[in-house]
C-alpha positions as CSV (number, residue, x, y, z in Angstrom):
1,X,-21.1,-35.7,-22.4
2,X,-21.5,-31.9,-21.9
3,X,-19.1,-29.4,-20.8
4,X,-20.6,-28.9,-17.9
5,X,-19.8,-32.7,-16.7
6,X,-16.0,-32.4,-18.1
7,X,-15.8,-29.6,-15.6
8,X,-17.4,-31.0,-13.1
9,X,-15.2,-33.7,-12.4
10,X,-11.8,-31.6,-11.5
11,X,-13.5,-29.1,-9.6
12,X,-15.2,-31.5,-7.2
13,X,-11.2,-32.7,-7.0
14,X,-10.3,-29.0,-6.0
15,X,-13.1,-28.9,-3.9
16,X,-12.2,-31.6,-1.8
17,X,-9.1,-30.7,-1.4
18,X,-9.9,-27.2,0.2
19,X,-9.0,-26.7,4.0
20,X,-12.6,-25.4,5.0
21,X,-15.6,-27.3,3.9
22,X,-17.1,-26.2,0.6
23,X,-19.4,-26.8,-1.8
24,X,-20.6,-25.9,-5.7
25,X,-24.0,-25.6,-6.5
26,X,-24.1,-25.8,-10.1
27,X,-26.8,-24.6,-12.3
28,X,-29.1,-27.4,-12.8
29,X,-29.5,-27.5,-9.2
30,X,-26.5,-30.1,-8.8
31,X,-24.6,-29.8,-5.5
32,X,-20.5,-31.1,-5.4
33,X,-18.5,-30.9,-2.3
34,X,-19.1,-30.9,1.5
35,X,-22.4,-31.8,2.1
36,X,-22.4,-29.2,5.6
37,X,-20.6,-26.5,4.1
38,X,-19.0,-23.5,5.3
39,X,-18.3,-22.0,1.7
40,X,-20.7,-22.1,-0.8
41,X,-20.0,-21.4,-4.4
42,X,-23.2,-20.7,-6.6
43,X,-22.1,-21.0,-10.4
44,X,-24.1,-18.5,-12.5
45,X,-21.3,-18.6,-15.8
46,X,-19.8,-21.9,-17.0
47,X,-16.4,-19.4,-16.9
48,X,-17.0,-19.3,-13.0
49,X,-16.5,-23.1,-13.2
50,X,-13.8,-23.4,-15.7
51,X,-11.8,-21.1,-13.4
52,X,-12.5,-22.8,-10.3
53,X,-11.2,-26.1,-11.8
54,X,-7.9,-23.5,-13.0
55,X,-6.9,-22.7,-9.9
56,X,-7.6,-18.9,-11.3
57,X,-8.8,-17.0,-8.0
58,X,-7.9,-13.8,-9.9
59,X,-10.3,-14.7,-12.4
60,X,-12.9,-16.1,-9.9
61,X,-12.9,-12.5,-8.0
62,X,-13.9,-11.0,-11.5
63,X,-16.4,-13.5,-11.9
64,X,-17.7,-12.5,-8.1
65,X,-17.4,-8.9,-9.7
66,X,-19.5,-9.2,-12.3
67,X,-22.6,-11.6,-11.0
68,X,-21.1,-15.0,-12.8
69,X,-20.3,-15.8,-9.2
70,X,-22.0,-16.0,-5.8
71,X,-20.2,-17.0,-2.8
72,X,-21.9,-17.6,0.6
73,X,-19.7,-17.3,4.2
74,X,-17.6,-15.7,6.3
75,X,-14.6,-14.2,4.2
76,X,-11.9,-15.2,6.6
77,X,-13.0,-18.7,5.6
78,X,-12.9,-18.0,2.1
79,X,-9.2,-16.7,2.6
80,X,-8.5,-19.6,4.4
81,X,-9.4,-21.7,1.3
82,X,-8.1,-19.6,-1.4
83,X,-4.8,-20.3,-1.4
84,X,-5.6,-24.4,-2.2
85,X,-7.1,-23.3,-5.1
86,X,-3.9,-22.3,-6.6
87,X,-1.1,-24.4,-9.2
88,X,1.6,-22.7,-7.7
89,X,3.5,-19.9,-6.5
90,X,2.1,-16.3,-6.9
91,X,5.0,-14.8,-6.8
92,X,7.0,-17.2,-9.9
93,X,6.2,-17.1,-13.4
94,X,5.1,-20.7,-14.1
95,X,5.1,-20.5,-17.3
96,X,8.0,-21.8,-20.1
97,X,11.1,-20.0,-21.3
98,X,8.9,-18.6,-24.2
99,X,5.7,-17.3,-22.5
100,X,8.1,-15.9,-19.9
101,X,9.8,-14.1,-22.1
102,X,6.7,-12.7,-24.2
103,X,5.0,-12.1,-20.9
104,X,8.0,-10.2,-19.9
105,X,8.3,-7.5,-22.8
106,X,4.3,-7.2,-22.7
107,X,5.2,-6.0,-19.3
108,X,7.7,-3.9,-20.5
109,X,5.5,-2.5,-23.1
110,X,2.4,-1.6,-20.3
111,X,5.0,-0.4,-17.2
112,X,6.1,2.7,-20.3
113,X,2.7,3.2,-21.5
114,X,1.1,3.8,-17.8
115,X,2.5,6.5,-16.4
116,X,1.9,9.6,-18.2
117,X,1.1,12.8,-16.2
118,X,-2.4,12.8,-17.2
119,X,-2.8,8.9,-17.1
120,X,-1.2,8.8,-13.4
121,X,-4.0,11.6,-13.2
122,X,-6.8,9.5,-14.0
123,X,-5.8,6.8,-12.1
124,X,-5.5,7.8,-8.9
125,X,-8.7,9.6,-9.1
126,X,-10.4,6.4,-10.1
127,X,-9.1,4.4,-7.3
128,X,-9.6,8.1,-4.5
129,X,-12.8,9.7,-5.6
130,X,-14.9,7.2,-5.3
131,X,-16.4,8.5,-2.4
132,X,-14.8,10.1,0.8
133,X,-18.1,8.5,2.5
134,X,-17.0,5.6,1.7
135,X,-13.7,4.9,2.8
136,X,-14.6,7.0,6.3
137,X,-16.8,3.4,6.9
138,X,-14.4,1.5,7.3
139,X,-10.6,3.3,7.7
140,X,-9.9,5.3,11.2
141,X,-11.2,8.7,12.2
142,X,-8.2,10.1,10.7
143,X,-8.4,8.3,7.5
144,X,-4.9,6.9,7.1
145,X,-5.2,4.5,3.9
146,X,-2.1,2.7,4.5
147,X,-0.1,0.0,6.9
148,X,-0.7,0.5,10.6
149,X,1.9,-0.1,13.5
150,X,1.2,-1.9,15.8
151,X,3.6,-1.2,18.7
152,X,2.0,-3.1,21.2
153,X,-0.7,-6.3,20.2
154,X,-3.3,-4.8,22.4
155,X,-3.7,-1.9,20.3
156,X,-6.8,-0.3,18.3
157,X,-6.4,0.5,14.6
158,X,-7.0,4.0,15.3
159,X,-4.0,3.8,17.9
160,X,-1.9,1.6,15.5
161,X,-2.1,4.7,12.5
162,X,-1.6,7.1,15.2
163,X,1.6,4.9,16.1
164,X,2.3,4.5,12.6
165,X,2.1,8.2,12.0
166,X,4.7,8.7,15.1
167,X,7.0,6.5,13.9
168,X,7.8,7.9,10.8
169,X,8.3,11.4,11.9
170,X,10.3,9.8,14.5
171,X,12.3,8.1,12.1
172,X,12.7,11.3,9.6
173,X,13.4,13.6,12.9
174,X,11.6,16.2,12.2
175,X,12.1,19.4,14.1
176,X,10.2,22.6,14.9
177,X,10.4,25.0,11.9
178,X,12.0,22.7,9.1
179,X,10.4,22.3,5.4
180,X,8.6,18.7,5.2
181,X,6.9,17.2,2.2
182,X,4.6,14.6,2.0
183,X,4.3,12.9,-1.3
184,X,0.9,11.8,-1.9
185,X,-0.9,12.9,1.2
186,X,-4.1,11.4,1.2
187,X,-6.6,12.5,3.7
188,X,-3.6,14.7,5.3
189,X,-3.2,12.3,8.3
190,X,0.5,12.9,8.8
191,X,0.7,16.2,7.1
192,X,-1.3,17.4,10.1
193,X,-0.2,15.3,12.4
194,X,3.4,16.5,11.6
195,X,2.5,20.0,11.5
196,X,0.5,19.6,14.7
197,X,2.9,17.4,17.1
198,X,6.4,18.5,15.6
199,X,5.4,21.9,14.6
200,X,6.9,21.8,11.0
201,X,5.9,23.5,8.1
202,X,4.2,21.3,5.7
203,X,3.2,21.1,2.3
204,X,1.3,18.5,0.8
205,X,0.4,17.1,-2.9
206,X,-2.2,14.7,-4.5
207,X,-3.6,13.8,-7.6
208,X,-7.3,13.1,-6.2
209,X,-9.8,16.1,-6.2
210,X,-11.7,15.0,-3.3
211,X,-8.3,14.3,-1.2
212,X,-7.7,17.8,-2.1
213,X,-10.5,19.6,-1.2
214,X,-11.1,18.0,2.5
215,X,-7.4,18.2,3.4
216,X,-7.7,21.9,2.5
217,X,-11.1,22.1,4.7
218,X,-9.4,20.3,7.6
219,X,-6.4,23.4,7.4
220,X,-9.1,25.9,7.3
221,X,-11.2,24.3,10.5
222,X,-7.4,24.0,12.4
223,X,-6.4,26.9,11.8
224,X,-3.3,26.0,10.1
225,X,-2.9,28.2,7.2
226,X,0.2,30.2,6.9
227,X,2.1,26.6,8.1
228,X,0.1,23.7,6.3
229,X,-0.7,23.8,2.5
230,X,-2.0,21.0,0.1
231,X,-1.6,20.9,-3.5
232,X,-3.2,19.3,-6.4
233,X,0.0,18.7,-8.3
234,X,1.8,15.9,-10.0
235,X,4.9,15.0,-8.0
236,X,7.7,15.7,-11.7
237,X,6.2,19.1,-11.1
238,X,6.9,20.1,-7.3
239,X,9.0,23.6,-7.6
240,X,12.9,22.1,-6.4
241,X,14.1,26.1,-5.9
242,X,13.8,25.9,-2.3
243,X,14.5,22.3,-1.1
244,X,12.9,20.4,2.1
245,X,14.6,19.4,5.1
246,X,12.8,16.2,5.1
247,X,10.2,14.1,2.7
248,X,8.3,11.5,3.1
249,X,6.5,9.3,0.4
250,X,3.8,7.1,2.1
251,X,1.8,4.9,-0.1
252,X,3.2,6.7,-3.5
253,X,5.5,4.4,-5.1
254,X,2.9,2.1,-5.8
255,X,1.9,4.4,-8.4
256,X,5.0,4.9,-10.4
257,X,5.8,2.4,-12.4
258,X,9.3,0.2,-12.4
259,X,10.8,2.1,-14.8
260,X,10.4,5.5,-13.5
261,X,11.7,4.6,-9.9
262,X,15.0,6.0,-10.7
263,X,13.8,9.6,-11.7
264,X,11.4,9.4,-8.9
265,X,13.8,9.2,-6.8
266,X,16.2,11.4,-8.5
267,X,13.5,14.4,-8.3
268,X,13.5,13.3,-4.2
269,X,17.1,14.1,-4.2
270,X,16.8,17.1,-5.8
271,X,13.9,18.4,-3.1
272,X,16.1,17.7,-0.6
273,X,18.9,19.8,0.7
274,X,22.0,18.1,1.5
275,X,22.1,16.0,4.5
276,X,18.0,15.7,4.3
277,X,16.3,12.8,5.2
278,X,13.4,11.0,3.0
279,X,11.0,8.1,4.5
280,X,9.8,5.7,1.8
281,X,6.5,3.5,2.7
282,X,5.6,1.3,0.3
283,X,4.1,-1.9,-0.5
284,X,6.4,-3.8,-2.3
285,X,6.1,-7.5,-4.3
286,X,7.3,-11.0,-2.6
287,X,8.9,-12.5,-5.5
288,X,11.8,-10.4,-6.8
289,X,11.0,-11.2,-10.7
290,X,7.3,-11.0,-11.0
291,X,5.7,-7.8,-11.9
292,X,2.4,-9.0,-10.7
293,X,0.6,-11.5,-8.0
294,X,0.1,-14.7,-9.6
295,X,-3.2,-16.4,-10.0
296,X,-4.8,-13.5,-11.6
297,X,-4.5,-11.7,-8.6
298,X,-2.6,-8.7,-9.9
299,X,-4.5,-8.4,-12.8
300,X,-8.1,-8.2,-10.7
301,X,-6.5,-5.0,-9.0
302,X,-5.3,-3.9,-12.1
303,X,-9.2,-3.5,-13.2
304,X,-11.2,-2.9,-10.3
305,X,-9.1,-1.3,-7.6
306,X,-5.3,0.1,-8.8
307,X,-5.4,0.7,-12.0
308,X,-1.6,1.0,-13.7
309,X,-0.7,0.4,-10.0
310,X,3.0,-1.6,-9.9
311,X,4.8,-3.6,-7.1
312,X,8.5,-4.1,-7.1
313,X,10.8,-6.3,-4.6
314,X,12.3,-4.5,-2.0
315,X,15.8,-4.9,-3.5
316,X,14.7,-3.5,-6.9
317,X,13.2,-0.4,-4.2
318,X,16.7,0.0,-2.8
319,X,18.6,-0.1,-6.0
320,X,16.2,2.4,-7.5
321,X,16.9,5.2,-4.5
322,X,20.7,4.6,-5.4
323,X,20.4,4.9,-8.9
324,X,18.8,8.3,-7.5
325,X,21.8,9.0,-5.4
326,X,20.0,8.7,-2.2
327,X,21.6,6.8,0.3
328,X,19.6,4.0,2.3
329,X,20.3,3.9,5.8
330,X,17.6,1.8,7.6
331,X,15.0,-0.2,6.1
332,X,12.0,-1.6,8.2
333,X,9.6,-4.8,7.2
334,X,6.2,-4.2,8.4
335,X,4.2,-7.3,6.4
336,X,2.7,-8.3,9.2
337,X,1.6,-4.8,10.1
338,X,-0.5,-4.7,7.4
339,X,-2.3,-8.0,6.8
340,X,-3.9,-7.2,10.8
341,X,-4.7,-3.6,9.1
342,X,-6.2,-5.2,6.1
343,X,-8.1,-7.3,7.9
344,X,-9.5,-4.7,10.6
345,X,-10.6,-2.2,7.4
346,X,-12.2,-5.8,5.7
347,X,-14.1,-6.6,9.0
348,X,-15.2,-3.1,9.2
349,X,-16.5,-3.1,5.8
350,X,-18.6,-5.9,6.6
351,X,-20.0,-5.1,9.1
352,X,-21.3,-1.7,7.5
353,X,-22.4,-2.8,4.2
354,X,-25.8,-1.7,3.9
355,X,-24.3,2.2,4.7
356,X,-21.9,1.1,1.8
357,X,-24.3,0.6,-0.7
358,X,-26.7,3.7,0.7
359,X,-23.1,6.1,0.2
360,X,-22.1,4.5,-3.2
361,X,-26.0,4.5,-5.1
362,X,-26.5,3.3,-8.3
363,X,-22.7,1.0,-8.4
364,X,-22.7,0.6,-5.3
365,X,-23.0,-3.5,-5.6
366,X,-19.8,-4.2,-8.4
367,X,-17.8,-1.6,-6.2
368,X,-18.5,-3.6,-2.6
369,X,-17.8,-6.9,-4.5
370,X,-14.7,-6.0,-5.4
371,X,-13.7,-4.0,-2.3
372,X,-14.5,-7.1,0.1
373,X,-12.4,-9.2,-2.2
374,X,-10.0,-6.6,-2.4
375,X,-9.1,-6.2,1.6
376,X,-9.5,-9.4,2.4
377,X,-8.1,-10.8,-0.7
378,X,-4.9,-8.5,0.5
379,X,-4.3,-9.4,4.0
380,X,-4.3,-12.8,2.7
381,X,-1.9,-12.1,0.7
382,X,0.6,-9.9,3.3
383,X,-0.3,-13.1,5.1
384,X,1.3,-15.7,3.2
385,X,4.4,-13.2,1.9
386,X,3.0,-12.7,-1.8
387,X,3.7,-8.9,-0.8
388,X,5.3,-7.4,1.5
389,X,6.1,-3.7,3.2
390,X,8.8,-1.8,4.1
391,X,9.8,1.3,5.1
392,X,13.0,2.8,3.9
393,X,14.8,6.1,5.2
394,X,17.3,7.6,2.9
395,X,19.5,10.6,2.8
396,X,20.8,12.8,0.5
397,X,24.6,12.9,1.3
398,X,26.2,16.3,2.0
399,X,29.1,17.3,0.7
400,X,30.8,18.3,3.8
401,X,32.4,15.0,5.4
402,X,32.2,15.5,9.2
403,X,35.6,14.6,10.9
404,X,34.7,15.0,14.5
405,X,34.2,12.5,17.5
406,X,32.9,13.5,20.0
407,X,29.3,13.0,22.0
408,X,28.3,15.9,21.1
409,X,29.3,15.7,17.1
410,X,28.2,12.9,14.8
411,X,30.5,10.4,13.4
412,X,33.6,10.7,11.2
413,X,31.8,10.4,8.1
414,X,28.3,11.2,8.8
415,X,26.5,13.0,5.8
416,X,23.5,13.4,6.9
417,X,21.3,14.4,9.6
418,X,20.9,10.5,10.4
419,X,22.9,9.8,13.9
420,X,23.6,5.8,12.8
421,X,22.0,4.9,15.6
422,X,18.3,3.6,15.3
423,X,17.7,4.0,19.0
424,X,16.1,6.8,18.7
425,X,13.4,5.3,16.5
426,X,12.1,2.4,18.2
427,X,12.0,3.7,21.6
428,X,8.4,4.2,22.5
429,X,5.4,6.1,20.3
430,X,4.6,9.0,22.2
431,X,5.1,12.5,20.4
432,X,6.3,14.2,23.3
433,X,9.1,15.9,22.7
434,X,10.8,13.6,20.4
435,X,13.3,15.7,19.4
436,X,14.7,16.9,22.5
437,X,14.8,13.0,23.7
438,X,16.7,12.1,20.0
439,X,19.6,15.0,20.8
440,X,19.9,13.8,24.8
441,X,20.4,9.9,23.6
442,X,22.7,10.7,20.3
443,X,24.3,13.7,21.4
444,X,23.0,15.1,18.3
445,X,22.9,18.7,16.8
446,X,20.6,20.0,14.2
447,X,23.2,21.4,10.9
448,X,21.2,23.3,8.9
């Protein structure tokens, strides 16, 4: 008997069991499964198959990856499928007491051996400057790589980031004149669109070169200089001697690693000026002990899209920002927000790969296979509450405890420029004069 037929037998099970018709072809030219398939699965790699009978779609995304693996369909289909493929949970350890506990302290070991300034460096340039070309196929005009909001159902991604965008200046009240920050600015979508619709003065930072550069040639085209400046510079080195008014980290936290959330957000305190207000967008994990996705899913990131990228449950966010001595004061779940954004950047993907592979050259291939997996593979996952994302505005607490109560004063108590009343940030997407609108509802007063 030879491995191939050991094999063979408890993958036709999985098979069988999948919720969209599929089949294997083998490589002797054997066929298992649905005899009118809508998946196909070509084994090039006897590891393909032993993975496949595993449950291990991590593993069989690698195997995709790197040519052991062909898979013919549509890949909303395949996503449908997926998750039959797996043993159990992706977001519990299902392994013993003892392999939890070694798997634990190896995790340990990796989260403090990640995150150096120069590592942090090369990974985020790994993941960014790919190509600028690239991600302009399939993200909106204003290249916002991150969840969308989608207000209303019937809205365009493009609107949705513009909404998104909105909401959280809306939420961090920015106002004409005041010092914001955004950490990890990307393509400069709400840098600029802060500077441009609430007339702030902004500064930006990144760690990718090619973010860098076209942020700087959009200030130049705009006219913006003097008000809007972006920064190549790690985030433990932004100068705290003149604080912001308001911060927001969109995206970031991602990149920090578990152990450092507490500094990181200590060093957001410390930018801020007392009674400042910081926005926190982040992708965060569904299960609140495992360090990774399940299923090998974490690790396939890990190597072909994030690498030393880290997700944390929202509670382990939350404690962080206190352990920073920043005070939560709303927090807002937006996992459905992003699976539909996933899936709009996957379907847009597709239907521009040959441009993809014309913009990427001589990798283009192992960098499209992992990139369809990869967004598609990730509003799955959003889908079925594997991960999740929230955004979370905090404050830095001022000293000075206000005792008034009036309409016109905040509350007995109030520390911050927060009014405790989240009216104000749900009440429509329009930048028109948001901030006159907040102080007519609240009764509130900028103190500077």
């Amino acid at each position: 008997m030879t491995l191939w037929s050991l094999l063979r037998s408890p993958a036709e099970q999985r098979i069988a069991g999948m919720p969209v018709p599929c089949s294997v072809a083998l490589p002797d030219g054997q066929r298992i499964g649905s005899r009118e398939p809508r998946l196909l699965f070509e084994i090039r790699d006897m590891r393909a198959l032993l993975h496949l009978r595993q449950g291990a779609i991590g593993r069989l995304a690698e195997d995709y990856v790197e040519g052991r693996l062909d898979i013919q369909g549509n890949l909303h289909d395949l996503m449908a499928a997926a998750p039959a493929l797996l043993r159990g949970d992706p977001t519990h350890e299902t392994h013993g007491w003892l392999l939890g506990r070694v798997s634990r302290t190896r995790r340990a070991i990796w989260e403090r051996t990640h995150h150096s300034r120069a590592k942090d460096a090369a990974q985020i340039q790994h993941h960014y400057d790919i190509s600028d070309d690239f991600y302009a196929l399939w993200l909106d005009p204003l290249r916002v790589y991150s969840c969308a909001y989608f207000s209303s159902p019937d809205m365009s991604l493009a609107e949705a980031q513009q909404a998104k965008l909105d909401h959280i200046c809306k939420k961090l009240m920015l106002r004409s004149g005041e010092r914001f920050l955004d950490i990890g600015a990307g393509w400069g979508a709400l840098l600029l669109w802060a500077a441009e619709h609430y007339g702030v003065n902004a500064t930006g930072i990144t760690l990718s070169r090619n973010q860098h550069a076209y942020v700087n040639r959009l200030i130049d085209e705009k006219g913006l200089q003097g008000r809007v400046k972006m920064l190549l510079q790690d985030y433990r080195d932004v100068d705290e001697s003149a604080p912001f008014d308001k911060i927001a980290s969109v995206g970031m936290c991602e990149h920090v690693g578990r152990p450092n959330l507490p500094s990181y957000f200590a060093k957001m305190r410390r930018l801020l000026r007392p009674g400042g207000l910081m926005m926190n967008h982040s992708i965060t994990a569904g299960g609140v002990e495992n360090g990774e996705v399940g299923g090998g899913m974490g690790e396939f990131i890990d190597r072909y899209i994030f690498p030393g990228g880290q997700l944390v449950h929202v509670s382990v966010m939350m404690d962080a920002m206190t352990r920073g001595n920043l005070e939560p004061v709303d927090a807002e779940c937006l996992r459905p927000h992003y699976a539909r954004t996933l899936w709009h950047w996957a379907d847009a993907l597709e239907a521009r790969l040959d441009e993809a592979r014309r913009v990427l050259g001589n990798d283009a291939e192992k960098i499209i296979r992992a990139y369809r997996l990869y967004l598609a593979g990730s509003a799955m996952g959003f889908e079925h509450g594997w991960t999740s994302l929230f955004q979370i505005l905090a404050a830095r607490p001022a000293e000075c405890v206000s005792t008034e109560n009036s309409s016109a004063d905040r509350m007995p108590g109030a520390r911050s420029d927060y009014p405790y009343n989240r009216s104000y940030m749900y009440a429509g997407n329009t930048a028109i004069d948001p901030v006159n609108e907040v102080e007519h509802a609240n009764g509130e007063q900028h103190v500077s």
